[in-house]
Wavefront OBJ file of the C-alpha trace (Angstrom):
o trace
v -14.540 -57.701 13.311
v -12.538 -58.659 16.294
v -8.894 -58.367 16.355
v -6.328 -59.803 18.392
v -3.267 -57.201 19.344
v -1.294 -58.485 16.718
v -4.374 -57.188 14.038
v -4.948 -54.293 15.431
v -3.371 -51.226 13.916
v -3.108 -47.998 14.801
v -6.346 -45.866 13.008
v -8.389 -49.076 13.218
v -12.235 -47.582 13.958
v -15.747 -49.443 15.291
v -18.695 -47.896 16.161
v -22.057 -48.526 18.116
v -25.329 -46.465 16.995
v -28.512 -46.443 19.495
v -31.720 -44.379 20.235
v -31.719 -43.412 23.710
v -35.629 -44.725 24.930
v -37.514 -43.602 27.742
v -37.128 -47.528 28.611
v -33.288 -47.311 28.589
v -32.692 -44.131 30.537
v -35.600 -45.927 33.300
v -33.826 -49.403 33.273
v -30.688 -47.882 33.698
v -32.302 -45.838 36.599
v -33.445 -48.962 38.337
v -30.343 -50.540 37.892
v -27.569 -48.161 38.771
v -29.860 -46.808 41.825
v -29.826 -43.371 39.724
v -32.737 -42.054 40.468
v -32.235 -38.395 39.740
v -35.240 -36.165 38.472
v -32.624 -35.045 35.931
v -33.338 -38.680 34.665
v -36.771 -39.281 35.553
v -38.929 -36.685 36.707
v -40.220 -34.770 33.884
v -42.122 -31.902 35.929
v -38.821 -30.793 38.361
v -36.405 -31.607 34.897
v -38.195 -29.175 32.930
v -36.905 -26.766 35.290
v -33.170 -27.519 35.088
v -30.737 -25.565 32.636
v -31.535 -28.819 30.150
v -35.162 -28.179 30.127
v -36.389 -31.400 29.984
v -35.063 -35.233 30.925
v -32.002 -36.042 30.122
v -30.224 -39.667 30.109
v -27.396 -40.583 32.254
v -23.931 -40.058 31.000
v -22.989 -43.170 31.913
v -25.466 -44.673 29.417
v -23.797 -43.174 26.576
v -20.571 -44.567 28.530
v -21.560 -48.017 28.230
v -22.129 -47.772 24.270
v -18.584 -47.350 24.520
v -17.947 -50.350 26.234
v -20.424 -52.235 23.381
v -17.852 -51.362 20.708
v -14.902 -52.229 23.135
v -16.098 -55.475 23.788
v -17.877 -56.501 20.751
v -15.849 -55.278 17.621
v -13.103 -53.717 18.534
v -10.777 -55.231 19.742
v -13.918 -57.175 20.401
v -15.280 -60.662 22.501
v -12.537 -60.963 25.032
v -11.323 -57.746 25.680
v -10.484 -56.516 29.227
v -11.056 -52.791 29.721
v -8.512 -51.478 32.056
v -9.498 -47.161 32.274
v -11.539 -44.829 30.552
v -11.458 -41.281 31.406
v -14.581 -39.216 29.987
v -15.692 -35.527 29.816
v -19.598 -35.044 29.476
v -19.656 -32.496 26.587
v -23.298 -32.030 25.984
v -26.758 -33.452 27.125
v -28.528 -36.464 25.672
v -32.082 -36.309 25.219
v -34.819 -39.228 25.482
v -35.432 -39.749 21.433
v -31.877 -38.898 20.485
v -29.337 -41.117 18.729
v -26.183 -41.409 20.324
v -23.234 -42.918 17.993
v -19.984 -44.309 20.122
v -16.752 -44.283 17.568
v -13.330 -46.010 19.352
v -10.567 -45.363 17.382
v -7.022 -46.954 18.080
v -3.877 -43.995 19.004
v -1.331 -46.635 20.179
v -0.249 -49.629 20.755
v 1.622 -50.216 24.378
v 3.426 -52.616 25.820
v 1.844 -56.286 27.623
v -0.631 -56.307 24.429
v -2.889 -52.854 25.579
v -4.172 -51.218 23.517
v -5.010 -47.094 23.920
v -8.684 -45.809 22.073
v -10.162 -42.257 21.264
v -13.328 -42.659 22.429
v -15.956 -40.391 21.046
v -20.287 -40.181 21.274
v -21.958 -38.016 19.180
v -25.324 -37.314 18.621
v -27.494 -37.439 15.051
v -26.708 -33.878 14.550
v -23.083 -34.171 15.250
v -22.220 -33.041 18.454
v -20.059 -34.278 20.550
v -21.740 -35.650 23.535
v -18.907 -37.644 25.155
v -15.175 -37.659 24.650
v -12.346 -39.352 26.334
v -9.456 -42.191 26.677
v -9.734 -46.045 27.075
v -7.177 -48.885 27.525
v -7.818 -52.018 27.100
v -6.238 -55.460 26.926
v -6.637 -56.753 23.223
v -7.739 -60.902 23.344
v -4.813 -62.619 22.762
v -7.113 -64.845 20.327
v -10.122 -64.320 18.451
v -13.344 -65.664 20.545
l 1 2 3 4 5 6 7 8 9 10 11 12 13 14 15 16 17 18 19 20 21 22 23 24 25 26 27 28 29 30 31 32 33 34 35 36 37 38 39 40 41 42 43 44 45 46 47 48 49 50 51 52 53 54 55 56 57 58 59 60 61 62 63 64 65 66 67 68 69 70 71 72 73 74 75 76 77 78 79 80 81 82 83 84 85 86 87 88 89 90 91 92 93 94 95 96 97 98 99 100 101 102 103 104 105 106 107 108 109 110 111 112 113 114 115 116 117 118 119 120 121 122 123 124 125 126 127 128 129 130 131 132 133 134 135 136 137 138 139
């Protein structure tokens, strides 16, 4: 499904569909250096306004970047910004869906995405702006 600029047109949607493990909210932990109980300390979570663990908001984050850089605009992509709001908790167990949708075209062959998680009941878990360079070429 990759596109160069040129493809792309404005409306043009991918998405990226995961369950959120116990596995991926600790590997994420080890690698990030987030260690926070929120993440992975079920006793002191259970005690925070989410009641229970919770995984990082950058994981659901980086589902966007598997849609950026895999389908659309896909393999060669450079992501430039992305600007987020944390709308709602994920939970070990649930499955988090990342939509991109294309809202313009700019100049110098970037490309500007609504960038959306949601969750399998269909809340909105994450919502926010990316630009990205489109590949000039299909990889």
């Amino acid at each position: 499904m990759a596109k160069t600029y040129d493809q792309i047109q404005i409306g043009d949607q991918a998405s990226f569909e995961k369950t959120v493990t116990e596995t991926d909210v600790y590997l994420f932990a080890g690698i990030t250096g987030d260690l926070n109980p929120a993440h992975i300390n079920q006793r002191v979570s259970e005690e925070t306004m989410f009641k229970g663990r919770i995984a990082h908001g950058m994981l659901s984050a980086g589902f966007i970047s598997a849609v950026l850089g895999m389908q659309l605009p896909g393999p060669g992509t450079i992501y430039i910004s992305q600007e987020l709001k944390f709308t709602a908790p994920v939970y070990i167990g649930d499955t988090v869906k990342a939509v991109a949708e294309v809202i313009e075209k700019m100049e110098k062959g970037r490309i500007k995405l609504k960038t959306t998680c949601y969750n399998q009941h269909g809340a909105v878990v994450l919502d926010g702006v990316a630009v990205v360079m489109a590949p000039k070429k299909v990889c």
